[in-house]
KEPA-697266 format. One line per 4 residues: for each residue x, y, z of C-alpha. Coordinates in Angstrom, 2 decimals. Layout:
residues N
X Y Z | ...
***
This chain:
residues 194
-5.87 5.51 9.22 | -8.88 3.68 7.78 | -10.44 6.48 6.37 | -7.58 6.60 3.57
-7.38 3.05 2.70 | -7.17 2.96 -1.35 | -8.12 6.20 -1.35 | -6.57 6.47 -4.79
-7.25 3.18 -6.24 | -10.60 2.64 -4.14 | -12.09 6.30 -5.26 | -11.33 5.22 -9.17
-12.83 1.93 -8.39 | -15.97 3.56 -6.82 | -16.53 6.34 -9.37 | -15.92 3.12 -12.29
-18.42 0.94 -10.93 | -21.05 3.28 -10.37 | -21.20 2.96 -6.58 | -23.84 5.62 -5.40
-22.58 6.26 -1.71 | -18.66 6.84 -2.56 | -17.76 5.81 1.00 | -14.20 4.96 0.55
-14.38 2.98 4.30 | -16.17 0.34 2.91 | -14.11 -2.62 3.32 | -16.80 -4.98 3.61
-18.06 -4.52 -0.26 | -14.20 -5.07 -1.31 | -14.60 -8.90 0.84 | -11.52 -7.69 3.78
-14.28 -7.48 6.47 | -12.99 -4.68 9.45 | -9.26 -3.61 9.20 | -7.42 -3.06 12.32
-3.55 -1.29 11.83 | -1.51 -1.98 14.06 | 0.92 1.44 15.08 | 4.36 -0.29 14.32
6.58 1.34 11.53 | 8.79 -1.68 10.24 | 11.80 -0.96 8.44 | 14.79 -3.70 7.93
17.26 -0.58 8.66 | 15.71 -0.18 12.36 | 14.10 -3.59 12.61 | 16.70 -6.56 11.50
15.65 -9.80 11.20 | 16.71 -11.48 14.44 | 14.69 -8.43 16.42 | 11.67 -9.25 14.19
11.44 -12.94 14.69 | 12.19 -12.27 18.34 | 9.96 -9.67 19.04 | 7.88 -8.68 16.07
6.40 -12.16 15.02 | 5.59 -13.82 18.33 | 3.41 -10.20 18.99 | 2.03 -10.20 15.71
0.96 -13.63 16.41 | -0.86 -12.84 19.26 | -2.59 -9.96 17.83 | -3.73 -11.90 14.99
-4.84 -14.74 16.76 | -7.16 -12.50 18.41 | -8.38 -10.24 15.41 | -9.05 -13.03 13.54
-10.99 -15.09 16.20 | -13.04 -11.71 15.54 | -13.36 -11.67 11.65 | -10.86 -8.61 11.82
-8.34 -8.33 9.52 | -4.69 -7.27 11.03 | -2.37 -4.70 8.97 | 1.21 -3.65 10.13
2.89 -0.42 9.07 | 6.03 -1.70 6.95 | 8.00 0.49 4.83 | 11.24 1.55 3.32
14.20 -1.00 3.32 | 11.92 -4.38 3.49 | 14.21 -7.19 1.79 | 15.91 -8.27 4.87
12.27 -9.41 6.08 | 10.50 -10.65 3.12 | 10.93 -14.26 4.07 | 9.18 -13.72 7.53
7.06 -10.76 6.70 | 5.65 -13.60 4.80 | 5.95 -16.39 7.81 | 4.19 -13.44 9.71
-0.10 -13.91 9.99 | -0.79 -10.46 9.15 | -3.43 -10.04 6.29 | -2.31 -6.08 4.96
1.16 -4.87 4.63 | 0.64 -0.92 4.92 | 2.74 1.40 3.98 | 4.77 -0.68 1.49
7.21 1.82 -0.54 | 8.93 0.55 -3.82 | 11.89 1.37 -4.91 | 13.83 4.10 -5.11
13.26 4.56 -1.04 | 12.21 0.82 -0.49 | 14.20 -2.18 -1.76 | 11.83 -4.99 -2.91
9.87 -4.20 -6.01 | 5.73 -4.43 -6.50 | 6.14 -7.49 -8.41 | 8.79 -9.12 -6.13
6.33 -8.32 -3.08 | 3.46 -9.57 -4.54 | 5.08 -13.06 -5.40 | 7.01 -12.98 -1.72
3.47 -11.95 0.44 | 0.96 -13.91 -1.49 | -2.77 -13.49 -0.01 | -1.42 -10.37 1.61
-2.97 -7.25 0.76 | -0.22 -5.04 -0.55 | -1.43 -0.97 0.99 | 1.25 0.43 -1.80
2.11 4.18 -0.83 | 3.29 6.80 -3.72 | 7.62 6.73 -3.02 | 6.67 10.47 -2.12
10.63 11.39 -3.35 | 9.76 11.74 -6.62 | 7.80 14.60 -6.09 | 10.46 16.05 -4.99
13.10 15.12 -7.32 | 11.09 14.99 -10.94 | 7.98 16.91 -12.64 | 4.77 15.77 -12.92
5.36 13.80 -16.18 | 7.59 11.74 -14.18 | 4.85 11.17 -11.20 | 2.53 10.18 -14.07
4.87 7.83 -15.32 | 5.40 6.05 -11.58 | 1.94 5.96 -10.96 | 1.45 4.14 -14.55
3.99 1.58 -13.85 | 3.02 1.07 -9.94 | -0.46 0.00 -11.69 | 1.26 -2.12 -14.17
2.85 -3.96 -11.49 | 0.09 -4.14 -9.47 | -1.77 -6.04 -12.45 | -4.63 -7.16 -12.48
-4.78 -5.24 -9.06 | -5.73 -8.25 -6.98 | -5.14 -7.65 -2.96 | -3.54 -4.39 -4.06
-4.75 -0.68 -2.59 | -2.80 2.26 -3.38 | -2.62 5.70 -1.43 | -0.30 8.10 0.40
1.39 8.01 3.51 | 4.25 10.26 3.41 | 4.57 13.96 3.19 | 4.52 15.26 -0.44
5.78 18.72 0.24 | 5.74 21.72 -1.99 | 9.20 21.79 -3.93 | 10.59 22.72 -7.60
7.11 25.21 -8.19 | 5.18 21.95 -7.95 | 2.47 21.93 -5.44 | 1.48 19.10 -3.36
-2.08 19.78 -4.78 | -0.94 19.57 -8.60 | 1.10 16.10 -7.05 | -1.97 14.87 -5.61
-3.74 15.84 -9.38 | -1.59 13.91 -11.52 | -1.40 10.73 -9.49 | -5.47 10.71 -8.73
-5.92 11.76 -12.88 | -3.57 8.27 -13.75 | -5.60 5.77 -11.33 | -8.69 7.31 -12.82
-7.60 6.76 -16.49 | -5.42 3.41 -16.15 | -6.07 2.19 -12.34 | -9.98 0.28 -13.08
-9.72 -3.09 -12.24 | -8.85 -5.80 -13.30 | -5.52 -3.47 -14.41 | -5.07 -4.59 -18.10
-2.33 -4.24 -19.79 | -0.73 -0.86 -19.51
***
């Protein structure tokens, strides 16, 4: 799983600032030190809040407690329907929320997560139904505005974690084009204006 992280936003970043050895695993030259993902798959539609505080947090806890004694940084799988949680995703010592999907399949915006889950490193993922549902202009035109809310791109890494599929003549290869061709051209960092 840590072989992908930013592979989008971290690639651009790479190629922008001239970093010779393009090793996308790098975490230490971004300052997160070792990531370690946790195998859960949050969702407020399977996980309410009363099993998360019950369950989720006190675990979460522990793990953290014990990455961090470590100088490890501790991510958790969340995705989808997330607005139930956001008050104790944010109570909750993880350091990387992976997976996050914006709207139209998630519920809480970019900018709403970023101001909820502040010092959290927001592991965006492409809402892999447009691909499905719209051309590539369209996936251009997400991509551009997941950057603009990402602005200026602090604690922010965006990739892919769902399947893209091959649908409407449009490849998963010429998807996969027209998001990495966007970060390239508007996803340097900081993100200015957009």
């Amino acid at each position: 799983m840590t072989e992908c992280l930013c592979e989008l936003l971290v690639t651009s970043s790479l190629v922008q600032s001239g970093r010779k050895d393009g090793n996308v695993n790098s975490f230490a030259w971004l300052g997160w030190g070792q990531p370690w993902l946790l195998g859960d798959n949050i969702n407020g539609i399977v996980t309410n809040p009363k099993l998360y505080e019950k369950y989720c947090m006190p675990f979460y806890e522990d793990v953290a407690s014990v990455l961090h004694d470590k100088s490890k940084i501790f991510g958790v799988h969340c995705d989808g329907k997330l607005n139930c949680l956001k008050h104790l995703i944010d109570k909750t010592q993880m350091d990387v929320i992976e997976g996050f999907t914006p709207p139209p399949i998630g519920d809480v915006s970019i900018q709403d997560a970023r101001a909820a889950w502040k010092g959290k490193v927001l592991w965006t993922t492409f809402p892999a139904t447009l691909s499905l549902e719209t051309g590539l202009d369209r996936i251009r035109e997400e991509t551009t505005d997941i950057l603009r809310q990402a602005a200026p791109g602090d604690d922010f890494a965006l990739g892919i974690t769902e399947d893209l599929g091959d649908v409407r003549s449009i490849h998963h290869e010429e998807v996969l084009k027209s998001i990495t061709e966007t970060v390239m051209k508007h996803g340097t960092y900081p993100i200015g204006p957009l």
